[in-house]
C-alpha positions in Angstrom: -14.2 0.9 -23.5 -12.8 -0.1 -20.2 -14.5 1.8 -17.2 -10.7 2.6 -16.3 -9.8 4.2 -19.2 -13.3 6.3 -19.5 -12.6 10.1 -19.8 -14.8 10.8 -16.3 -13.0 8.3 -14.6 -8.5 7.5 -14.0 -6.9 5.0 -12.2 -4.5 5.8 -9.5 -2.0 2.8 -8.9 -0.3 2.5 -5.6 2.6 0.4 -5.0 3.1 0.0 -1.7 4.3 -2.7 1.0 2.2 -3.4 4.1 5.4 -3.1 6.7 5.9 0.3 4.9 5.1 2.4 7.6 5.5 5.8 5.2 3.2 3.9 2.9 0.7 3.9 5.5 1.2 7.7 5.7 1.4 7.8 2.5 -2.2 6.5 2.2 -3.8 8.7 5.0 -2.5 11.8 3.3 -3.2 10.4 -0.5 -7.1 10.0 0.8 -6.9 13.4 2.0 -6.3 14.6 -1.0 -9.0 12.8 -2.7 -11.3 14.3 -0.2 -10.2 17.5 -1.6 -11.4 17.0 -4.9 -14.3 15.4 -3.9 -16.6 14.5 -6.7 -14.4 17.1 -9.5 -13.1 14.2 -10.6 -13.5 10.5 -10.2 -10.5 7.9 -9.7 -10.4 4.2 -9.1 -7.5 3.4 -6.8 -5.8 0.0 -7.6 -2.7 -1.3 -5.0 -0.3 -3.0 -6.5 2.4 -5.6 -4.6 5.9 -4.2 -4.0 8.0 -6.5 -1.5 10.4 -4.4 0.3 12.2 -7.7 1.4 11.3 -10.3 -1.5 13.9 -13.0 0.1 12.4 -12.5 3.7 11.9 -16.1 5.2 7.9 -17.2 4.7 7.7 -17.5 8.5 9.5 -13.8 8.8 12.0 -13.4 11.4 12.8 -11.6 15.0 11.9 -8.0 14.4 14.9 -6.7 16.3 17.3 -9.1 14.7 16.0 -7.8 11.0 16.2 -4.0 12.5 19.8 -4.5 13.1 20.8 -6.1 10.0 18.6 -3.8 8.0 19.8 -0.1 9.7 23.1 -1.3 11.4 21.2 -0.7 14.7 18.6 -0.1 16.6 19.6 3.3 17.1 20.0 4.3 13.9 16.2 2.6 13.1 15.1 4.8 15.9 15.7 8.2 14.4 13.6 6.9 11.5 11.5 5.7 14.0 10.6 9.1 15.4 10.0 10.7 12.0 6.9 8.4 11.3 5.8 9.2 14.7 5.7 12.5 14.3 4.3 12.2 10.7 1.7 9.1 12.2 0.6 11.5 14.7 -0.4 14.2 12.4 -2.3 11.5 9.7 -4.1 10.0 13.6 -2.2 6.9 12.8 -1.3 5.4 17.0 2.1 3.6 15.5 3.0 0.9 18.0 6.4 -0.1 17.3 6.9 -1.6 20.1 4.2 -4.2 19.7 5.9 -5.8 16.7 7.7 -9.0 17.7 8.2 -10.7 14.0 8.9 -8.9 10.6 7.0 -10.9 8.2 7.4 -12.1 4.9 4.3 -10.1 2.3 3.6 -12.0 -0.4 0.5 -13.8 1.1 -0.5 -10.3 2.3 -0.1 -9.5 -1.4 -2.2 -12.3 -2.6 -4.8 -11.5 -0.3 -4.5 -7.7 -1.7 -5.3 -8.8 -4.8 -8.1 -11.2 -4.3 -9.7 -8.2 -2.5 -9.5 -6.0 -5.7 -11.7 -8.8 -7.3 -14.0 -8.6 -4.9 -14.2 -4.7 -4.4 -12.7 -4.7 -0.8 -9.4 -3.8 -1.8 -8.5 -0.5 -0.1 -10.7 -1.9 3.0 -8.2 -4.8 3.4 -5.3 -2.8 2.8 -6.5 -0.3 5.6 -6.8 -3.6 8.0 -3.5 -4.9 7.2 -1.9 -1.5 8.2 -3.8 -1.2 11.3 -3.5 -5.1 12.1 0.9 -4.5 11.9 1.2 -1.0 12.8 -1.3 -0.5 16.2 -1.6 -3.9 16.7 1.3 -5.6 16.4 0.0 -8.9 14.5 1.9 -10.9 12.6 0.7 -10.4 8.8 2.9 -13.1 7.7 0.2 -15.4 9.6 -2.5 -17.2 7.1 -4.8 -16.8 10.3 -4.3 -13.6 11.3 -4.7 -13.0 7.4 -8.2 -14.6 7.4 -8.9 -12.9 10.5 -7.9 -9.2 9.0 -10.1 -9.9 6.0 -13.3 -11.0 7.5 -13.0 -7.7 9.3 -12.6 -5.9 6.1 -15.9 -7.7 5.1 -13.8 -10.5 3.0 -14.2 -14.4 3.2 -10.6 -15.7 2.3 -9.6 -18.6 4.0 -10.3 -20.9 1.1 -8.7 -18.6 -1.2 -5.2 -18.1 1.2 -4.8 -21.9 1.5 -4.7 -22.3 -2.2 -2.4 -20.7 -4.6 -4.8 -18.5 -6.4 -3.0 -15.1 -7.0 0.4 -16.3 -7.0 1.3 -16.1 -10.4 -0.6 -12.5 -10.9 0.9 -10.6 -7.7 4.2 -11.9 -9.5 3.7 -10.3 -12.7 1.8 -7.5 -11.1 5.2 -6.8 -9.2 7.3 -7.2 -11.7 5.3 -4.7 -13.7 6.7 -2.1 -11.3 10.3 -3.1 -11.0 10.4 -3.0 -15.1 8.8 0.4 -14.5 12.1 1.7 -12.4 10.3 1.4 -8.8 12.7 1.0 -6.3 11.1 1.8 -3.3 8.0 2.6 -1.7 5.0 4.2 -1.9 5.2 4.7 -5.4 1.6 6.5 -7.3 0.9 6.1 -10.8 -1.8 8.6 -12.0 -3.2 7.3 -15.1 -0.4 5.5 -16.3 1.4 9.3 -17.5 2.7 10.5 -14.0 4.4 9.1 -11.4 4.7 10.2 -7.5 7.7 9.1 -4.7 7.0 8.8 -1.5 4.4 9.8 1.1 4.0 13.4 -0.2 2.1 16.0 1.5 -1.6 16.2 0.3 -1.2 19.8 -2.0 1.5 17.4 -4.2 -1.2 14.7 -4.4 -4.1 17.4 -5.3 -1.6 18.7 -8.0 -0.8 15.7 -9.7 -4.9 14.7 -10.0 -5.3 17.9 -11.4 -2.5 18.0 -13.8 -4.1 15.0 -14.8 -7.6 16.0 -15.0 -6.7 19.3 -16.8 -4.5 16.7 -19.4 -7.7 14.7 -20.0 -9.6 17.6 -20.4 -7.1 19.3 -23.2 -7.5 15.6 -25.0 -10.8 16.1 -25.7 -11.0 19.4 -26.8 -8.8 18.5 -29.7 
């Protein structure tokens, strides 16, 4: 039997987008919520690749300029802007906005996501990309500043990220969730039967593992 489909242990898929800044919310508040449960139940958290902007130049392009075209202005970016703030500041996430110079094309940041679920350092390298783009400003889109991110996470991938290992599963691993109805970001799949939008406060994410615990339970007592 597959460890993920054990009865003491679920998987939790996350789709998500590393310039997502509600799905780094969303993950501060989703680990709360595991925290919660503590060891009631155990999960195995898998992140999946969603690119919010799949036709996004490799080398990215001017943050402001993609701001503009993206939310009609800056202005209207900046309302948005102050609601992840607000919601950063509660989840201790220090969003600096205003150190982003380049929106960058993901799909090497989603290669590198899924080499790191090979090697057991997935959710390590997610939390470094997050951090890297969102307080630090880097450019994610970089191979170096990739390989850079990932030796911090305790990951050796500069071999891997100048080959084209991945490529071909992050596709099909995406397109997995489009054929699935996604459309946007964060997206949570609790044991393949229930599905969660958006970075929802931690009592929705408690729920949902419990509904699912309490379904796994009812399975075997038939």
């Amino acid at each position: 039997m597959n460890r993920l489909q054990s009865a003491a242990e679920f998987c939790i898929e996350v789709y998500s987008d590393v310039i997502c800044p509600w799905c780094y919310v969303g993950k501060r508040r989703f680990e709360r919520a595991l925290q919660q449960v503590g060891k009631t139940v155990k999960t195995d958290v898998a992140w999946r690749p969603f690119q919010l902007n799949p036709t996004m130049p490799k080398d990215g392009m001017d943050r402001t300029a993609y701001l503009t075209a993206k939310f009609g202005s800056l202005d209207a970016f900046q309302e948005m802007e102050q609601r992840v703030l607000e919601a950063g500041s509660v989840e201790q996430i220090p969003f600096a906005f205003d150190k982003i110079v380049r929106t960058p094309n993901t799909f090497l940041a989603h290669r590198l996501i899924w080499y790191a679920g090979i090697h057991g350092r997935q959710d390590a390298v997610v939390d470094r990309l997050f951090k890297g783009y969102f307080e630090e400003g880097l450019d994610i889109g970089s191979m170096s500043i990739l390989v850079e991110l990932a030796d911090r996470a305790g990951l050796r991938a500069n071999e891997f990220l100048t080959s084209e290992e991945g490529a071909a599963e992050v596709k099909a691993e995406e397109s997995v969730g489009h054929k699935l109805g996604i459309r946007g970001v964060p997206y949570f799949i609790f044991d393949k039967t229930l599905g969660i939008f958006g970075a929802q406060p931690v009592d929705v994410f408690v729920s949902a593992i419990g509904k699912v615990q309490a379904g796994r339970l009812a399975d075997r007592s038939q």
